[in-house]
Every structure is written in structure tokens, then in C-alpha cells.
C-alpha positions in Angstrom: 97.9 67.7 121.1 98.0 71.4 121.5 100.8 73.2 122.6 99.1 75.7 125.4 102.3 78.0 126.0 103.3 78.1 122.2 99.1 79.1 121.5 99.9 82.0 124.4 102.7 83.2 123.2 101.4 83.8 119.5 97.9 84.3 120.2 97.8 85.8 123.7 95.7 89.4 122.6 93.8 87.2 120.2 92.4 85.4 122.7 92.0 87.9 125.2 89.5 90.1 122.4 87.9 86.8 121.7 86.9 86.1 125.5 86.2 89.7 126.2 84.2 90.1 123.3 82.0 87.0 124.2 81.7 87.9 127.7 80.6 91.4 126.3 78.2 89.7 124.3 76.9 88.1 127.2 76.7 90.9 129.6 74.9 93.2 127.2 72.3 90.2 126.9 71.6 90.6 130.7 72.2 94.3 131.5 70.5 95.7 128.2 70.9 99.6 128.4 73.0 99.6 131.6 75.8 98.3 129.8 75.5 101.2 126.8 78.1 103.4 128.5 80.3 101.5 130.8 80.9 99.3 127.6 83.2 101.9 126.0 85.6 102.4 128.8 85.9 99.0 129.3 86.1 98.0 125.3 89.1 100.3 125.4 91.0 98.9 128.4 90.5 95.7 126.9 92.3 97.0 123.4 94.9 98.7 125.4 95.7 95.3 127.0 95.6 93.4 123.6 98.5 95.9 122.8 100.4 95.3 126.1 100.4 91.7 125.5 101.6 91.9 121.9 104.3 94.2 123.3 104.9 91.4 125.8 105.1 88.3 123.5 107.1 90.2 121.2 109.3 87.5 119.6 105.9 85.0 119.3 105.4 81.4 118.0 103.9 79.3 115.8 100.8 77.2 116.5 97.8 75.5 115.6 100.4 73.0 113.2 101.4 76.5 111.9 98.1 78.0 110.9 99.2 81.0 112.9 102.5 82.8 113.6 103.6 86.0 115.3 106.7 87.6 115.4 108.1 91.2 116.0 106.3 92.7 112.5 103.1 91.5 113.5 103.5 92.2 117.0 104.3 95.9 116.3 101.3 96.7 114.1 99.4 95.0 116.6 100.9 97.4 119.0 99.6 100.5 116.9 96.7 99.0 115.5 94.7 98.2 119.2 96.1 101.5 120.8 94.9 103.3 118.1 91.5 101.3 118.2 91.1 101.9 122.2 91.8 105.8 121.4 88.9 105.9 118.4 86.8 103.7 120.5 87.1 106.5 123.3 86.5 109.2 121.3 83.1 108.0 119.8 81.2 107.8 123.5 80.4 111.6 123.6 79.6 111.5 119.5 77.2 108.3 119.4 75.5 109.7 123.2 74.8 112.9 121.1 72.8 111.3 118.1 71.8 108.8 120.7 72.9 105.8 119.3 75.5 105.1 122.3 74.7 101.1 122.8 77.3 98.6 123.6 77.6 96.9 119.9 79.8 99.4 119.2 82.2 98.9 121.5 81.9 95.4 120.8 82.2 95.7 117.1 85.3 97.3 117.5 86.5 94.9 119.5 85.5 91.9 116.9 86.8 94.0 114.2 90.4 94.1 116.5 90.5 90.5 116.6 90.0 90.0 113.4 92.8 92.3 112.7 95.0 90.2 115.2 94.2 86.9 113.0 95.2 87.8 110.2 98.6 89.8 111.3 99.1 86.4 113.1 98.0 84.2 110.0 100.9 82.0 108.1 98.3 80.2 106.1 95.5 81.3 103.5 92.6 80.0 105.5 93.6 81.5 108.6 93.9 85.0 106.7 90.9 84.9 104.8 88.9 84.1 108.1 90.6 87.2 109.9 89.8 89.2 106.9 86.2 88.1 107.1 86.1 88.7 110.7 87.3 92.4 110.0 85.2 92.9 106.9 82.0 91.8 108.6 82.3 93.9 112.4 83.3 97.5 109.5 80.4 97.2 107.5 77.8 97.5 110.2 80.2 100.2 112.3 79.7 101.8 108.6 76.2 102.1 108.6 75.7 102.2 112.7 73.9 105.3 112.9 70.9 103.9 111.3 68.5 106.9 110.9 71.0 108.9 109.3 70.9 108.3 105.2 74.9 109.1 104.9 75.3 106.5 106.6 73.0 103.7 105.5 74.9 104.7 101.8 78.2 104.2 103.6 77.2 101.1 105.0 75.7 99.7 101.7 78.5 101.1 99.3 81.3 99.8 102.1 79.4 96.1 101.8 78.8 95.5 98.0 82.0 96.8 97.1 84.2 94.8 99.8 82.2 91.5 99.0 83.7 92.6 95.5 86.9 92.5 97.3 86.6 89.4 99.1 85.5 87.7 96.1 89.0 88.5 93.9 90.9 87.7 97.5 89.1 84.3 97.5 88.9 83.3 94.3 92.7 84.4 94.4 93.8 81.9 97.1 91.9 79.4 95.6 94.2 79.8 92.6 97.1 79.8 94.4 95.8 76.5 97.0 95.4 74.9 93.2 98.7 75.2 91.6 101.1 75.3 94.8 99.2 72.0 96.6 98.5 73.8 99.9 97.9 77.4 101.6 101.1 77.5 103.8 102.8 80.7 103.0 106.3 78.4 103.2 104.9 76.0 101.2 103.5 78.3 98.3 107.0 80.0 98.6 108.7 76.9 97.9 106.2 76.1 94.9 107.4 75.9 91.1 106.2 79.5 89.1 103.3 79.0 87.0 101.1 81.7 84.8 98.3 80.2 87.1 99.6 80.9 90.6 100.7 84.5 89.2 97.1 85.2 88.5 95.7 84.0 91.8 98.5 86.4 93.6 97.5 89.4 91.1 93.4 88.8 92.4 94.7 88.9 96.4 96.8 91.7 95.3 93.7 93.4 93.9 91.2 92.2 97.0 94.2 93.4 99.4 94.5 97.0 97.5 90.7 97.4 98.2 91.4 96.9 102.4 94.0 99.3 102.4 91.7 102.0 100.1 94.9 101.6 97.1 93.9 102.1 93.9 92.1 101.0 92.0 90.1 100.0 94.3 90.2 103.2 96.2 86.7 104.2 94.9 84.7 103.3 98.4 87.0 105.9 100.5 85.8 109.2 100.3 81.9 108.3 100.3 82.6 105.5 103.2 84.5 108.2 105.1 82.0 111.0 104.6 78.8 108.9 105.3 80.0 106.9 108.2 79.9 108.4 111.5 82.9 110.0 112.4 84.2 108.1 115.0 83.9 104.8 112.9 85.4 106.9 110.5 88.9 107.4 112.8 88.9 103.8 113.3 88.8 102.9 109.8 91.5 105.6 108.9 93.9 104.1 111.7 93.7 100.4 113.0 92.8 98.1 110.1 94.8 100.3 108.1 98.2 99.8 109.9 96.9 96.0 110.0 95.9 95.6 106.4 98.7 97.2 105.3 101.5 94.8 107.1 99.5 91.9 106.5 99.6 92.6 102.4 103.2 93.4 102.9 103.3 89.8 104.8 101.9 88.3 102.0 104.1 89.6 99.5 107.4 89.0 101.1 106.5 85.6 102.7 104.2 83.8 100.1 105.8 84.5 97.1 109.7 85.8 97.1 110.4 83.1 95.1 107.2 81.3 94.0 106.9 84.2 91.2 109.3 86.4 90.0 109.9 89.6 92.6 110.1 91.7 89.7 106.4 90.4 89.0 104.9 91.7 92.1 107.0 94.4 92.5 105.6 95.9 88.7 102.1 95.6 89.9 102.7 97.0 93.5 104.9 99.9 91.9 101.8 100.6 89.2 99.2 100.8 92.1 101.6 103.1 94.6 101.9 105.5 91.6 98.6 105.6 90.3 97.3 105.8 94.1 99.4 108.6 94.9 98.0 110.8 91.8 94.6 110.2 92.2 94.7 110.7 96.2 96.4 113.8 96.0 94.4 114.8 92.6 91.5 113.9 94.1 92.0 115.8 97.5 92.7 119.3 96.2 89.0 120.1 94.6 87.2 118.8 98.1 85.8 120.5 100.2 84.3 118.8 102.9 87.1 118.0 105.6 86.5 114.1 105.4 86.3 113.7 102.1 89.6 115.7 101.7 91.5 113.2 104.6 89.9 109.8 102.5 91.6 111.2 99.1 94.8 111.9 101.6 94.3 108.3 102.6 94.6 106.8 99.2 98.0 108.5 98.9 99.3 108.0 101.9 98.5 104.2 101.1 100.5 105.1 97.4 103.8 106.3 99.7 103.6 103.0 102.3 103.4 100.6 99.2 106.5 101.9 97.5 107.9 100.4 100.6 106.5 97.2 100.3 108.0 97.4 96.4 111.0 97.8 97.5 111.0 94.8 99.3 111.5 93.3 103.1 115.1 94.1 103.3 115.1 97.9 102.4 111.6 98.8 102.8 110.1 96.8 105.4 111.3 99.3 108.7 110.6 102.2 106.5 106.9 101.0 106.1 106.4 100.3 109.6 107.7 104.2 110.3 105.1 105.6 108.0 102.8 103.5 108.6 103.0 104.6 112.1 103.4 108.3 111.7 100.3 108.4 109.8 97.9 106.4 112.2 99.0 109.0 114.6 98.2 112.6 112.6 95.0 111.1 111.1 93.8 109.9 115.0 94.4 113.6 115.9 93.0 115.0 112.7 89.5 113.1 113.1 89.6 113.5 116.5 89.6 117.5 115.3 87.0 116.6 113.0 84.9 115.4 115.9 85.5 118.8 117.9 83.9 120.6 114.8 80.8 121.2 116.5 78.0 124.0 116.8 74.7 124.2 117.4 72.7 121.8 115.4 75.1 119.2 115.0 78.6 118.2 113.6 79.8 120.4 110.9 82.7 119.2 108.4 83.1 121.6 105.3 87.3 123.0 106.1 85.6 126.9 106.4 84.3 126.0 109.5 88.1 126.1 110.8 88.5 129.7 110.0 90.7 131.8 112.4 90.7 128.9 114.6 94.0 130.1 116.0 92.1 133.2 118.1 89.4 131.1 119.2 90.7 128.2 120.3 94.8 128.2 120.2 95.4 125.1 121.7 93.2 123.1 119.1 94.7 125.2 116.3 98.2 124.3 117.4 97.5 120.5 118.0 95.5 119.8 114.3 98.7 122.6 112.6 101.3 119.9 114.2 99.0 117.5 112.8 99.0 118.5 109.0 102.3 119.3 109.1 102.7 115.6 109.7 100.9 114.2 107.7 102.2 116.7 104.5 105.6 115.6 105.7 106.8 118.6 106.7 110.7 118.5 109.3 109.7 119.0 112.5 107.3 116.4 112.9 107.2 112.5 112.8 105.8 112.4 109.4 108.4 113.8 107.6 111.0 111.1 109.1 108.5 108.5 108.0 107.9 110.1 104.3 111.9 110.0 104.5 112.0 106.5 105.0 110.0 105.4 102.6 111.5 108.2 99.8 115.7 106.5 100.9 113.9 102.9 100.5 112.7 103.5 97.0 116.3 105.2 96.2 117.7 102.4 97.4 115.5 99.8 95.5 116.0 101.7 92.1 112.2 103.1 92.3 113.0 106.0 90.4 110.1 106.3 88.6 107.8 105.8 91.6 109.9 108.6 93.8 109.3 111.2 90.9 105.4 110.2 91.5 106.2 110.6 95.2 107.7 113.9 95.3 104.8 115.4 92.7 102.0 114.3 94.6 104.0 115.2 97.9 104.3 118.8 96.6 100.6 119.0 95.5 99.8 117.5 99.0 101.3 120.6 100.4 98.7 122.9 98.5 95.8 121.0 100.4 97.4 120.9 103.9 98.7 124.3 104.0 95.3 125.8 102.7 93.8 124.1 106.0 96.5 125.7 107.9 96.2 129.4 106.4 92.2 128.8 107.0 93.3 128.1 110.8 96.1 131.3 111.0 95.0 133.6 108.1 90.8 133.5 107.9 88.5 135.6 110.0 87.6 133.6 113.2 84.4 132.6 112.9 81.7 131.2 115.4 84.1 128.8 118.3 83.3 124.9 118.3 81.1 124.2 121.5 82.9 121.5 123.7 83.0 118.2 123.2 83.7 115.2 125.3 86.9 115.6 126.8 88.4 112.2 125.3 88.5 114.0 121.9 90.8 116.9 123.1 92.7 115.1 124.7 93.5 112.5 121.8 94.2 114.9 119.6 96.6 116.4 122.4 98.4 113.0 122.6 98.5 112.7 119.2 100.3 116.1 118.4 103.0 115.8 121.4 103.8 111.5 120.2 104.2 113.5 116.4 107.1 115.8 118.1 108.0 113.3 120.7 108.9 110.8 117.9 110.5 113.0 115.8 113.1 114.4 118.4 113.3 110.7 120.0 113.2 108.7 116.7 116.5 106.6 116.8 115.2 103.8 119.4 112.1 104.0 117.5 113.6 103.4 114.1 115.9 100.8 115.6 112.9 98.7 117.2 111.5 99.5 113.2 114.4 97.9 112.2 114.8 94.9 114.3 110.7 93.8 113.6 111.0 94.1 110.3 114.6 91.5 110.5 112.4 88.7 111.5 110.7 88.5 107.8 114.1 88.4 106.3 115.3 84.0 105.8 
């Protein structure tokens, strides 16, 4: 028999996303059009609640005979990862009303795309991950290509679905490898199964299919045509929620599944090989672009770099560190695609970086916000960021990284040359024609945004001690 209050407690915002996106099904079946824009608001009340009730059952459960466990990790990058979704999800009303493509499967897209997020933060067994990750990888490749008579985004949608079937091929093929020489797809179980060359390979294929859902390298070549063809609200989501999900749930994995089964120093060599070589090309890659979102999906394969030389360090030292940059950077790229989205004139969006120029005389506040922003991101003192690129710089110290940390700090410094020409474009440059308005949600999140960056970093201790305490309960 089932254990009702044991399925609540680990799978409460699970199953509220689940019901609400059925009855949203439903309801958009019956009202049609009528449902279009109410469907939004409501889609992101719903998310916001999903957070609130992973806050609430933050020490979780197991259920299901232990296909499914939550605990404080999961149930803080749930927290982040359906706040930030109900923010993106608000900010692409005014966007998809303009192009006229505001219908209600967005909003319910998100929403499947945020339970399958919740499954597999919540999974503790192969099966249950891969469905999550199907459930995810399904609801982002139409929200890809969701602005149909746009050809940008019918190649975002196509390139975004060959290559992440790719993906989900290794990741399957992987677990299948690993179901075969551990005897079952319990994370405890293949934890407690004898090494073998064949159970290292299946982990190195999910390593590689769970590099492609965080955008690491080298399977990072989908990022900056995804995140310049897609729309760019779907854009924000992508850049935020699945990647503060993805990203705990690889670290999950790796610190769960196989401590023991193979070798740490194993994993930890081909984790360290993909943070440096996703740091490089990320910040490499981000200093000849041009176009404002191509520029934030090369910053987005280095970010990724910096978060997994946390996860090589390993659950003790790195796991609150990755947690605090993982966090920091949901927050400045939310505000910076939110400024993305104000970018408009008349004609439509515009996205090449000149477009900012002298932003600070036209429209101060803006400028300020998306300056806080970037200095954020860049790591820069003053704002969250540089508290979370500190953590993640101690825990590779600490873990004898040195190698990876010279990486970090190059690609860090070269970051600075792309951030801080977007800043002197904003202070420096002649002010050129001001951004008409835009709906008032997108201000306004990249408001929030900016003030959480400085809030965090004057207020960080309790933060960094609820870091601490989640990322205790992966540690035996």
C-alpha cells in the first residue's frame, strides 16, 4: 500500500504541477481563446506555490518503494528553479501578445517542463530520472520553436530536438549500462555495486547526456543558436530553471550513485576536463559576439564550467558552494533577459549589444538594474555573484583543483572584457534612440532581480548557512 503522507511530503509540488497542468489542459479545451491570457497569471501562481511547498516540506521523504526522494538539496533548487520559472513565465505575456502568439500552451508548457524538473530533483532511481528528464526535454523543445512563423525559431526548435535526442540517447544507453553491471537502478544500490570497466562507461555516457542539459561542453554546441532563435522569454526560462535543476540533479548523481561504485578520482577527472574546457570555450566564445543573446549563451557555458568545479570537488566541500552560484547566477541572467526583453523599438525586438548605447541618460533606472546585473554575473564584490564565484574558487582550493582554478581565474579575467564592454556601452556610448515600454512584468523582474543581487550579498550569512545545511543531507 501506499503511504499517502510520506507521497506528500516528497512529492507535494509535484503533484500540485501535475493536477494544475491537467486541469489547465482541460480548461483550455473548453474556454479556447478565453483562457490565452488569464493562463499566465495563473501558470505563475501555480509555480510560485510549487516553490512554497518545497520550502514547506523541506526535510522530505522517500516514496513510491523509493523511486523518489526529496530532501533539503532538492528542495532548494526546487525553490529557485519554480520561482525563477513563474518570474520567466510572467515576463513572456507582453512578448508572445506582441508577435501574437499569446495562447495558453505556453503557460502550460512551462508548467510540464517544471514538473518534470521536480521528478527528477526528486528521483533516487534511474527510471524515475530518465522519465523527469524526458518530461523536461519534451515541454523545451516545442517552447523552442513556439513562435512558429518565425524561421529563428523553427531552427532553434529543430537544432534543440535532434541534438538533445542525441543526449537522451548517451543518458539512456548509459543507465542501461549501469542497470546491467550493478543489477538494479537504485542510486544506493549502484553505490553499493562492485567497480567494473563496464559500469564506468555507462556513468561516462550519463555524464556526457547530463553535460548536454546543463549546455557543458562538449556538448555545449546547441546554446548560442537555441538561445538566439528561441523566443526570448523561452529563452530566460531555459537560461534559469532547468539550469539550476539539471545542474543539482547531475551533481545528485554523481555524489549519490557512484562515491564508491567507481573510483571518485574517476569522475572527478572527467568532470574537472569538462569544467575547464567549458570555461575556455564559453568565455572564448563570448568575446567575438555580438548579438546580446548569443553573448549570455557562451556566458552560460562558462558559468556551467565554474558550477562543475564544485561538483568536482565533491559533496562535502563543493556541494553549498554550487548551490550559492548556482543561485546567484539564475538571478543576474533572469534580470539580464528580462533587459533583453525591454530592448524594444519600433519594428520589433532588437538584440545586437549597440542597441544599449548611453543607456544610462535615457533610461537610468534600467541602466543601473542590468550594470548590477553584469557586475554579478562577471563576479565582481558588491554583488551576489562574486560571493558565489568565491565559493566555488575556496572549494576547488580546498579540493586540490589547482589546475581547474588557473582555468577559472583566466576565463574569469577574460569574462571581464565582455561584461565591462556592455557596461562602457551603457555609461560611455552616445545615447541612442530610448527602448519603447514594455509590459511592466519585465521591469519589474529585472528590478527584483538587481536589489535580491545586493540584498544577498549584504545578507549572505543565513543564506550561505541554509547552503550549507541542504547540501549536509547528501553527505552518509
Amino acid at each position: 500500500m501506499f503511504d499517502l503522507e510520506a507521497i506528500i511530503n516528497t512529492m507535494a509540488p509535484e503533484l500540485l504541477l501535475a493536477f494544475a497542468g491537467l486541469i489547465g489542459v482541460l480548461c483550455g479545451a473548453i474556454f479556447k481563446d478565453r483562457f490565452n491570457a488569464i493562463s499566465f497569471k495563473l501558470g505563475a501562481v501555480i509555480l510560485f506555490a510549487a516553490a512554497g511547498l518545497a520550502a514547506f516540506y523541506w526535510d522530505g521523504a522517500r516514496a513510491f518503494d523509493g523511486l523518489v526522494q526529496s530532501n533539503p538539496f532538492a528542495n532548494f533548487a526546487k525553490v529557485i528553479s519554480f520561482t525563477a520559472g513563474g518570474l520567466a513565465l510572467l515576463m513572456a505575456e507582453g512578448f508572445l501578445k506582441r508577435h501574437e502568439t499569446q495562447r495558453y500552451e505556453y503557460a502550460l508548457l512551462v508548467i510540464f517542463a517544471s514538473l518534470g524538473m521536480g521528478v527528477t530533483l526528486s528521483a533516487s532511481n534511474m527510471m524515475t530520472l530518465y522519465l523527469g528528464v524526458e518530461m523536461l526535454s519534451l515541454s523545451s523543445y516545442v517552447l523552442a520553436a513556439f513562435h512558429r512563423d518565425s524561421p529563428r525559431s523553427a531552427e532553434a526548435g529543430l537544432k534543440y530536438f535532434v541534438l538533445g535526442a542525441l543526449a537522451s540517447g548517451l543518458l539512456l544507453y548509459g543507465i542501461s549500462l549501469v542497470y546491467g553491471f550493478a543489477g538494479d537502478t537504485s542510486y544506493e544500490v549502484i553505490a553499493a555495486a562492485e567497480p567494473s570497466l563496464g559500469l564506468m562507461f555507462g556513468m561516462v555516457l550519463m555524464i556526457t547526456g547530463l553535460a548536454f542539459k546543463v549546455s557543458a561542453a562538449p556538448m555545449h554546441v546547441w546554446t548560442p543558436d537555441v538561445y538566439e532563435g528561441a523566443p526570448s522569454p523561452v529563452v530566460a526560462f531555459f537560461a534559469t530553471a532547468p539550469k539550476m535543476a539539471s545542474m543539482v540533479v547531475f551533481a545528485t548523481i554523481m555524489f549519490t550513485a557512484f562515491p564508491q561504485a567507481v573510483a571518485f578520482d574517476n569522475w572527478q577527472l572527467i568532470i574537472a576536463i569538462i569544467a575547464g574546457a567549458s570555461m575556455l570555450i564559453g568565455a572564448f566564445g563570448a568575446l567575438i559576439q555580438t548579438n546580446i543573446k548569443r553573448l549570455l549563451g557562451y556566458s552560460s557555458i562558462a558559468n556551467m564550467g565554474y558550477a562543475l568545479v564544485a561538483l568536482a570537488a565533491g559533496a562535502a566541500i563543493g556541494g553549498a558552494a554550487m548551490l550559492v552560484f548556482m543561485t546567484a547566477y539564475v538571478i543576474a541572467s533572469l534580470g539580464l533577459f528580462g533587459g533583453v526583453l525591454s530592448m524594444r523599438r519600433e519594428g520589433g525586438m532588437v538584440e545586437h549589444i549597440d542597441e544599449l548605447s548611453g543607456l544610462i541618460r535615457r533610461q537610468p533606472g534600467l541602466a543601473l538594474a542590468l550594470t548590477v546585473l553584469l557586475i554579478s554575473v562577471a563576479g565582481f564584490p558588491l554583488a551576489f555573484g562574486f560571493l558565489g564565484k568565491l565559493a566555488v574558487f575556496e572549494a576547488g582550493i580546498t579540493a586540490g583543483l589547482l589546475p581547474l582554478i588557473i582555468i577559472l581565474v583566466i576565463s574569469s579575467v577574460i569574462a571581464f572584457g565582455y561584461y565591462l564592454r556592455l557596461i562602457w556601452i551603457m555609461w560611455v556610448n552616445d545615447p541612442v534612440e530610448e527602448f519603447e515600454p514594455v509590459d511592466g512584468w519585465v521591469t519589474l523582474v529585472v528590478y527584483l532581480c538587481a536589489i535580491a543581487s545586493i540584498g544577498l550579498f549584504i545578507f549572505a550569512n543565513p543564506f550561505m548557512e541554509l547552503a550549507q545545511s541542504a547540501a549536509a543531507s547528501l553527505l552518509p
